[in-house]
C-alpha positions as CSV (number, residue, x, y, z in Angstrom):
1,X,-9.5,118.8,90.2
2,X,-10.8,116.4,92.8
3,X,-11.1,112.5,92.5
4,X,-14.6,112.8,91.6
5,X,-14.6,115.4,89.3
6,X,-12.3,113.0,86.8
7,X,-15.2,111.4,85.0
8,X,-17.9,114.4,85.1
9,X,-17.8,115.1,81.4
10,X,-19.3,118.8,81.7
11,X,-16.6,120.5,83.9
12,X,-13.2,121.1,82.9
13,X,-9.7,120.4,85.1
14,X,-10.2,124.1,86.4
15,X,-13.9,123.1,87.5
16,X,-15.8,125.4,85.2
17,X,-19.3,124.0,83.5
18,X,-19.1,123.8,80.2
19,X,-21.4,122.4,77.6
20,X,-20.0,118.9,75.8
21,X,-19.4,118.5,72.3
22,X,-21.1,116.0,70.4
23,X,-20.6,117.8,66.9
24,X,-18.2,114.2,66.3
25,X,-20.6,112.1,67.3
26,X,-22.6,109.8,65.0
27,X,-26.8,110.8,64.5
28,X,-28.7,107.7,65.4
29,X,-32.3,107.0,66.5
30,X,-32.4,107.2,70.2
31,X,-35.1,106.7,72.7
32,X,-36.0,107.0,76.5
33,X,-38.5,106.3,79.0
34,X,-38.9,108.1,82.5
35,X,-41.7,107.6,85.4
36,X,-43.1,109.6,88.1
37,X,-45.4,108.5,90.8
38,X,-48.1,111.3,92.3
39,X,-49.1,109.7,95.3
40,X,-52.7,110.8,96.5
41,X,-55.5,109.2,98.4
42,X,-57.5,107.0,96.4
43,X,-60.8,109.4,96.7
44,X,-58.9,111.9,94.7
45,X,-57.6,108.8,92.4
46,X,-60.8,109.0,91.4
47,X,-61.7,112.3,91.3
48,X,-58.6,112.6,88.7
49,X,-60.1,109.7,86.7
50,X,-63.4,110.9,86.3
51,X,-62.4,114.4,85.1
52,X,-64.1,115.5,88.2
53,X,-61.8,118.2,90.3
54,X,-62.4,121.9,91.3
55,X,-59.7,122.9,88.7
56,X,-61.2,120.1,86.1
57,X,-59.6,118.1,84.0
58,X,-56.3,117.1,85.2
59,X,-55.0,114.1,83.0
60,X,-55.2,116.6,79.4
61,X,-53.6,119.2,81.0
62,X,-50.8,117.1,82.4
63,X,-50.6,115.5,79.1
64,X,-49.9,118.9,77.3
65,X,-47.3,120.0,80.1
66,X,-45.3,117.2,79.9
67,X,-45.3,117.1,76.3
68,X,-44.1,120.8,76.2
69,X,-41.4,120.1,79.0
70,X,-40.2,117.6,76.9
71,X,-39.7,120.4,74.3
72,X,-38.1,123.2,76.3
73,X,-35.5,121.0,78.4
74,X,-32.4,122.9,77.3
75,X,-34.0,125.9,78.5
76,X,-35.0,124.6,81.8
77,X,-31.5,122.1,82.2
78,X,-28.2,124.1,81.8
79,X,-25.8,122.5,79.8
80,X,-28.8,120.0,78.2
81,X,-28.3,120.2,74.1
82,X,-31.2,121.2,72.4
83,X,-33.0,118.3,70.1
84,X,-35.1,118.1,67.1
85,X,-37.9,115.9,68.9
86,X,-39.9,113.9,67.0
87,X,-41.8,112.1,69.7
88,X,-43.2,112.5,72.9
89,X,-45.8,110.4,74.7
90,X,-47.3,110.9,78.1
91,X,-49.4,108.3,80.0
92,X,-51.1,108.1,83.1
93,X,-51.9,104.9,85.1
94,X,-54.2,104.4,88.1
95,X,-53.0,102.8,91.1
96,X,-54.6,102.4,94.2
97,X,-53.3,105.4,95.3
98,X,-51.4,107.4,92.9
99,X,-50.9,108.1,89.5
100,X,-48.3,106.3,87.6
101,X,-46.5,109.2,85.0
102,X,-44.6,107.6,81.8
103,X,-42.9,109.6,79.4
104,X,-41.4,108.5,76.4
105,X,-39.0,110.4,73.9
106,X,-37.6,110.0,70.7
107,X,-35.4,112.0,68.5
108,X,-33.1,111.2,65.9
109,X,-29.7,113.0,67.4
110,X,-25.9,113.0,68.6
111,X,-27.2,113.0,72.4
112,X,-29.9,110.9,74.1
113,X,-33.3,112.3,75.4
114,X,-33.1,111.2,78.8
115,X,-33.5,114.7,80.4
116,X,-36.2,115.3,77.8
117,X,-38.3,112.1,79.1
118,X,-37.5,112.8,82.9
119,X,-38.5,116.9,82.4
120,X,-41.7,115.3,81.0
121,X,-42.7,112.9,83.4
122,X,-41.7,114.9,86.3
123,X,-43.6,118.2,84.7
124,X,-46.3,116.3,84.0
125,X,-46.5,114.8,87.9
126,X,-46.0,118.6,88.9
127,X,-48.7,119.6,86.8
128,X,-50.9,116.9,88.5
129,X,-50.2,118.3,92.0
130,X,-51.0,122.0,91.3
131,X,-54.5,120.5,89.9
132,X,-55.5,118.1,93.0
133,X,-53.4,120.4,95.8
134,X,-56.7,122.0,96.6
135,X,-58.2,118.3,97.5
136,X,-54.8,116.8,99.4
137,X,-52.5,118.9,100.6
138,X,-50.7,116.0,101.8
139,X,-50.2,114.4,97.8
140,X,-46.5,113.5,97.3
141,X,-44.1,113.0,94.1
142,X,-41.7,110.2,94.1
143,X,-39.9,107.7,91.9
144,X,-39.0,110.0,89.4
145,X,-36.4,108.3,86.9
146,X,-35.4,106.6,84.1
147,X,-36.7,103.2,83.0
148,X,-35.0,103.0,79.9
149,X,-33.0,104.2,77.1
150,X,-32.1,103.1,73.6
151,X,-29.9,104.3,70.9
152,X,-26.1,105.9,71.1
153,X,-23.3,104.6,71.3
154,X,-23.8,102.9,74.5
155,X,-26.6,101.1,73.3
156,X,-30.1,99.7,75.2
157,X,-30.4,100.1,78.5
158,X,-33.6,98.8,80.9
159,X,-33.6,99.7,84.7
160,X,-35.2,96.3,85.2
161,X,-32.1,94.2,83.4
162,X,-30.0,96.4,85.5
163,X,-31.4,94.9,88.6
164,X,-32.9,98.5,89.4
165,X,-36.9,97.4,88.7
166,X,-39.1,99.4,91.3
């Protein structure tokens, strides 16, 4: 076993994957945030805002992909625990020019939802892309990650407190 491979907590000495055990681990509320950024001219900002692109109505269907992403993240995420999700909230916000993703999970679990919230927001941005492609070829994703989590044992976390605000 390498150096690095010491404190990776899903492969074993002999490197094999393997999916952790949490079946010890205390059920507790838990919580996380994630962000994407879909950069894009701001003519198509608007064209996204006003429900008004060749393919239609972006934001709704964004909304609904993220939302099932959230949902099907063990399947898409090898080694990601499945979790009874009880909440999942995708926003959009207008910037000059992009479209700020949030994504916000919540279960009630062993495990946090962290993937669940990033597999949202960045489905969400994807779905964004295929629906505004035909307008800007040139339309980016960036920033996807985490903004903050809550619940577990290792308690709250906020990107910002950590000095990692972008």
């Amino acid at each position: 076993m390498t150096e690095h491979q010491e404190g990776l907590t899903h492969v074993r000495a002999d490197g094999s994957a393997h999916m952790v055990d949490v079946s010890a681990k205390a059920v507790t509320t838990r919580e996380a945030t994630a962000t994407a950024v879909l950069s894009t001219r701001p003519d198509v900002v608007g064209q996204v805002f006003a429900a008004d692109l060749p393919k239609g109505d972006a934001l709704p269907v964004a909304r609904v992909a993220g939302i099932m992403a959230a949902k099907r993240t063990p399947d898409l995420v090898p080694l990601c625990h499945p979790l009874p999700i009880s909440k999942v909230v995708v926003d959009f916000e207008r910037l000059a020019e992009g479209v700020r993703i949030t994504a916000t999970v919540r279960t009630r679990g062993v495990t946090g939802v962290e993937m669940e919230a990033l597999t949202a927001a960045s489905v969400a941005a994807l779905t964004l892309y295929d629906m505004i492609k035909a307008v800007d070829r040139h339309a980016s994703i960036d920033g996807v990650r985490v903004l903050a989590k809550s619940g577990g044992k290792s308690g709250d976390w906020r990107a910002e407190d950590a000095g990692e605000g972008r």
